[in-house]
C-alpha positions in Angstrom: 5.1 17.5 11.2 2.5 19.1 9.1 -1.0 17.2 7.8 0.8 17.5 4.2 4.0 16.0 5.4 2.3 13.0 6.8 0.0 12.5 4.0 3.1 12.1 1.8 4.7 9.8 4.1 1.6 7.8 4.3 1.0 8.0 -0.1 5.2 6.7 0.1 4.5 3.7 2.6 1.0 2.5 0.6 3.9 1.6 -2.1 5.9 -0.8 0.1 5.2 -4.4 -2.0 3.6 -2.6 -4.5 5.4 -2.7 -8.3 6.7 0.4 -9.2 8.6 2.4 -11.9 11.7 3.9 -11.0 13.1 6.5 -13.1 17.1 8.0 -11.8 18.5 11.3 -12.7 20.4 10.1 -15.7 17.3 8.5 -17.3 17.4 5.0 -16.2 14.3 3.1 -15.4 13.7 0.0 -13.3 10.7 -1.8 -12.2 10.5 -4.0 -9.6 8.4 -4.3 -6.4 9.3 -1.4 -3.8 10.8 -3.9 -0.7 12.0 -0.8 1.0 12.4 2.7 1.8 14.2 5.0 4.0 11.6 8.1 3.6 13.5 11.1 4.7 16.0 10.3 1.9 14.1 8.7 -0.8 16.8 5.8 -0.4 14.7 2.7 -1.8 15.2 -1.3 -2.9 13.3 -2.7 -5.3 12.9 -6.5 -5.4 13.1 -8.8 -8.6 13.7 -5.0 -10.8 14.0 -4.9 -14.5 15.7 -2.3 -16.5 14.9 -0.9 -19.6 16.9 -3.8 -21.7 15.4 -6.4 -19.4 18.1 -7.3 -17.1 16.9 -8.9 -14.3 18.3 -7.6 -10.5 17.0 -9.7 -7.5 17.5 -6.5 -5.1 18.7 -3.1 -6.6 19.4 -0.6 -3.6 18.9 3.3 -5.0 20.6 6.0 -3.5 17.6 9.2 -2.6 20.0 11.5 -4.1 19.5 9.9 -7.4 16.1 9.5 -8.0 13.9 11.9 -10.2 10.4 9.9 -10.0 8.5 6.4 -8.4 5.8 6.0 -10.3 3.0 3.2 -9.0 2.4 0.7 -11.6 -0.8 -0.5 -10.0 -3.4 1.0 -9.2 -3.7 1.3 -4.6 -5.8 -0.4 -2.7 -8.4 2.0 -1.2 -9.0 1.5 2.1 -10.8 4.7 2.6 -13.4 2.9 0.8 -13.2 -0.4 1.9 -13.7 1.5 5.8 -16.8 3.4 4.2 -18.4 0.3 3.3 -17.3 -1.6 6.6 -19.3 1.6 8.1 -22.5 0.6 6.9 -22.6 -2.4 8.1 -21.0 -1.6 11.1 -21.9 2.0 12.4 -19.9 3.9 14.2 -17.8 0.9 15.1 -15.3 1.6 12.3 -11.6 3.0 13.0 -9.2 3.7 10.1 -5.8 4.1 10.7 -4.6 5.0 6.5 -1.2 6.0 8.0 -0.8 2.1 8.8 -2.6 0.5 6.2 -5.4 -1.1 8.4 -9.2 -0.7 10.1 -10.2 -2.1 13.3 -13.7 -3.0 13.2 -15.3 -3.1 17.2 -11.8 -2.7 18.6 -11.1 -6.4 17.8 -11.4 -7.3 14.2 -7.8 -6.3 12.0 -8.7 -5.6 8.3 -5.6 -4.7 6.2 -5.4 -4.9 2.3 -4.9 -8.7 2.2 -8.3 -9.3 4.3 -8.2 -9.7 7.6 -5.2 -10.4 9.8 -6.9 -10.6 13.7 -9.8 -11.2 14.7 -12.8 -14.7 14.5 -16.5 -15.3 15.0 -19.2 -14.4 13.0 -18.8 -10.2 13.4 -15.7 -11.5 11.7 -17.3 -13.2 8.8 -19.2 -10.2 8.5 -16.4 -8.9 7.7 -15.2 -10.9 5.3 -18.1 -10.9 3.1 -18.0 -7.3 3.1 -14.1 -7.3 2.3 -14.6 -10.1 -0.6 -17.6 -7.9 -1.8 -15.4 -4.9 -2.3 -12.4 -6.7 -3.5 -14.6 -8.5 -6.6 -16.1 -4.7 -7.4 -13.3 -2.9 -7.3 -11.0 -5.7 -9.8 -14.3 -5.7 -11.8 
């Protein structure tokens, strides 16, 4: 698989939970948060969608074949950034797996998006601070 391939995949995954716009082929839109998505087809579910009248679908299940675009309603989390700034305060003890949607930090401290998911003491606290920090700056 080429570096461009993966990249795609990875932009496609970083849009699982996130809201999204769907638009199909024959000009339908939906919104909804992306719950899943089978990436070699483009075959997705959106959760708790709307269309353009504002009918409400708990789960809609869209067939690859028949979408033209997704389009991210918010705006990603960055975690390129988030694992520059952990680097500062932690060099070269930083490891950022993008692809996955987390960053160790000294092999034993899990930061994802939603803070972090493994890991305790006061290296982890660090951590925190640093994660709250960033989160606050970048909403702001």
């Amino acid at each position: 698989m080429s570096v461009a391939q993966r990249k795609l995949l990875g932009e496609i995954a970083a849009l699982l939970e996130k809201t999204v716009t769907v638009m199909t082929i024959d000009g339908k839109d939906y919104t909804g948060t992306l719950a899943g998505i089978k990436q070699d087809t483009l075959t997705l579910c959106l959760a708790d969608a709307k269309d353009k009248k504002g009918k409400v679908l708990h789960r809609i299940v869209l067939n690859g074949n028949v979408v033209a675009q997704i389009s991210a309603v918010e705006k990603p989390f960055d975690l390129k950034a988030l694992a520059d700034r952990l680097e500062k305060v932690f060099p070269t003890m930083i490891r950022l797996y993008e692809d996955k949607g987390f960053i160790w930090v000294m092999d034993k401290i899990k930061v994802t998006e939603k803070g972090i998911t493994e890991g305790r003491g006061p290296a982890a606290e660090r951590v925190q601070k640093v994660y709250d920090l960033f989160l606050s700056e970048t909403k702001a």
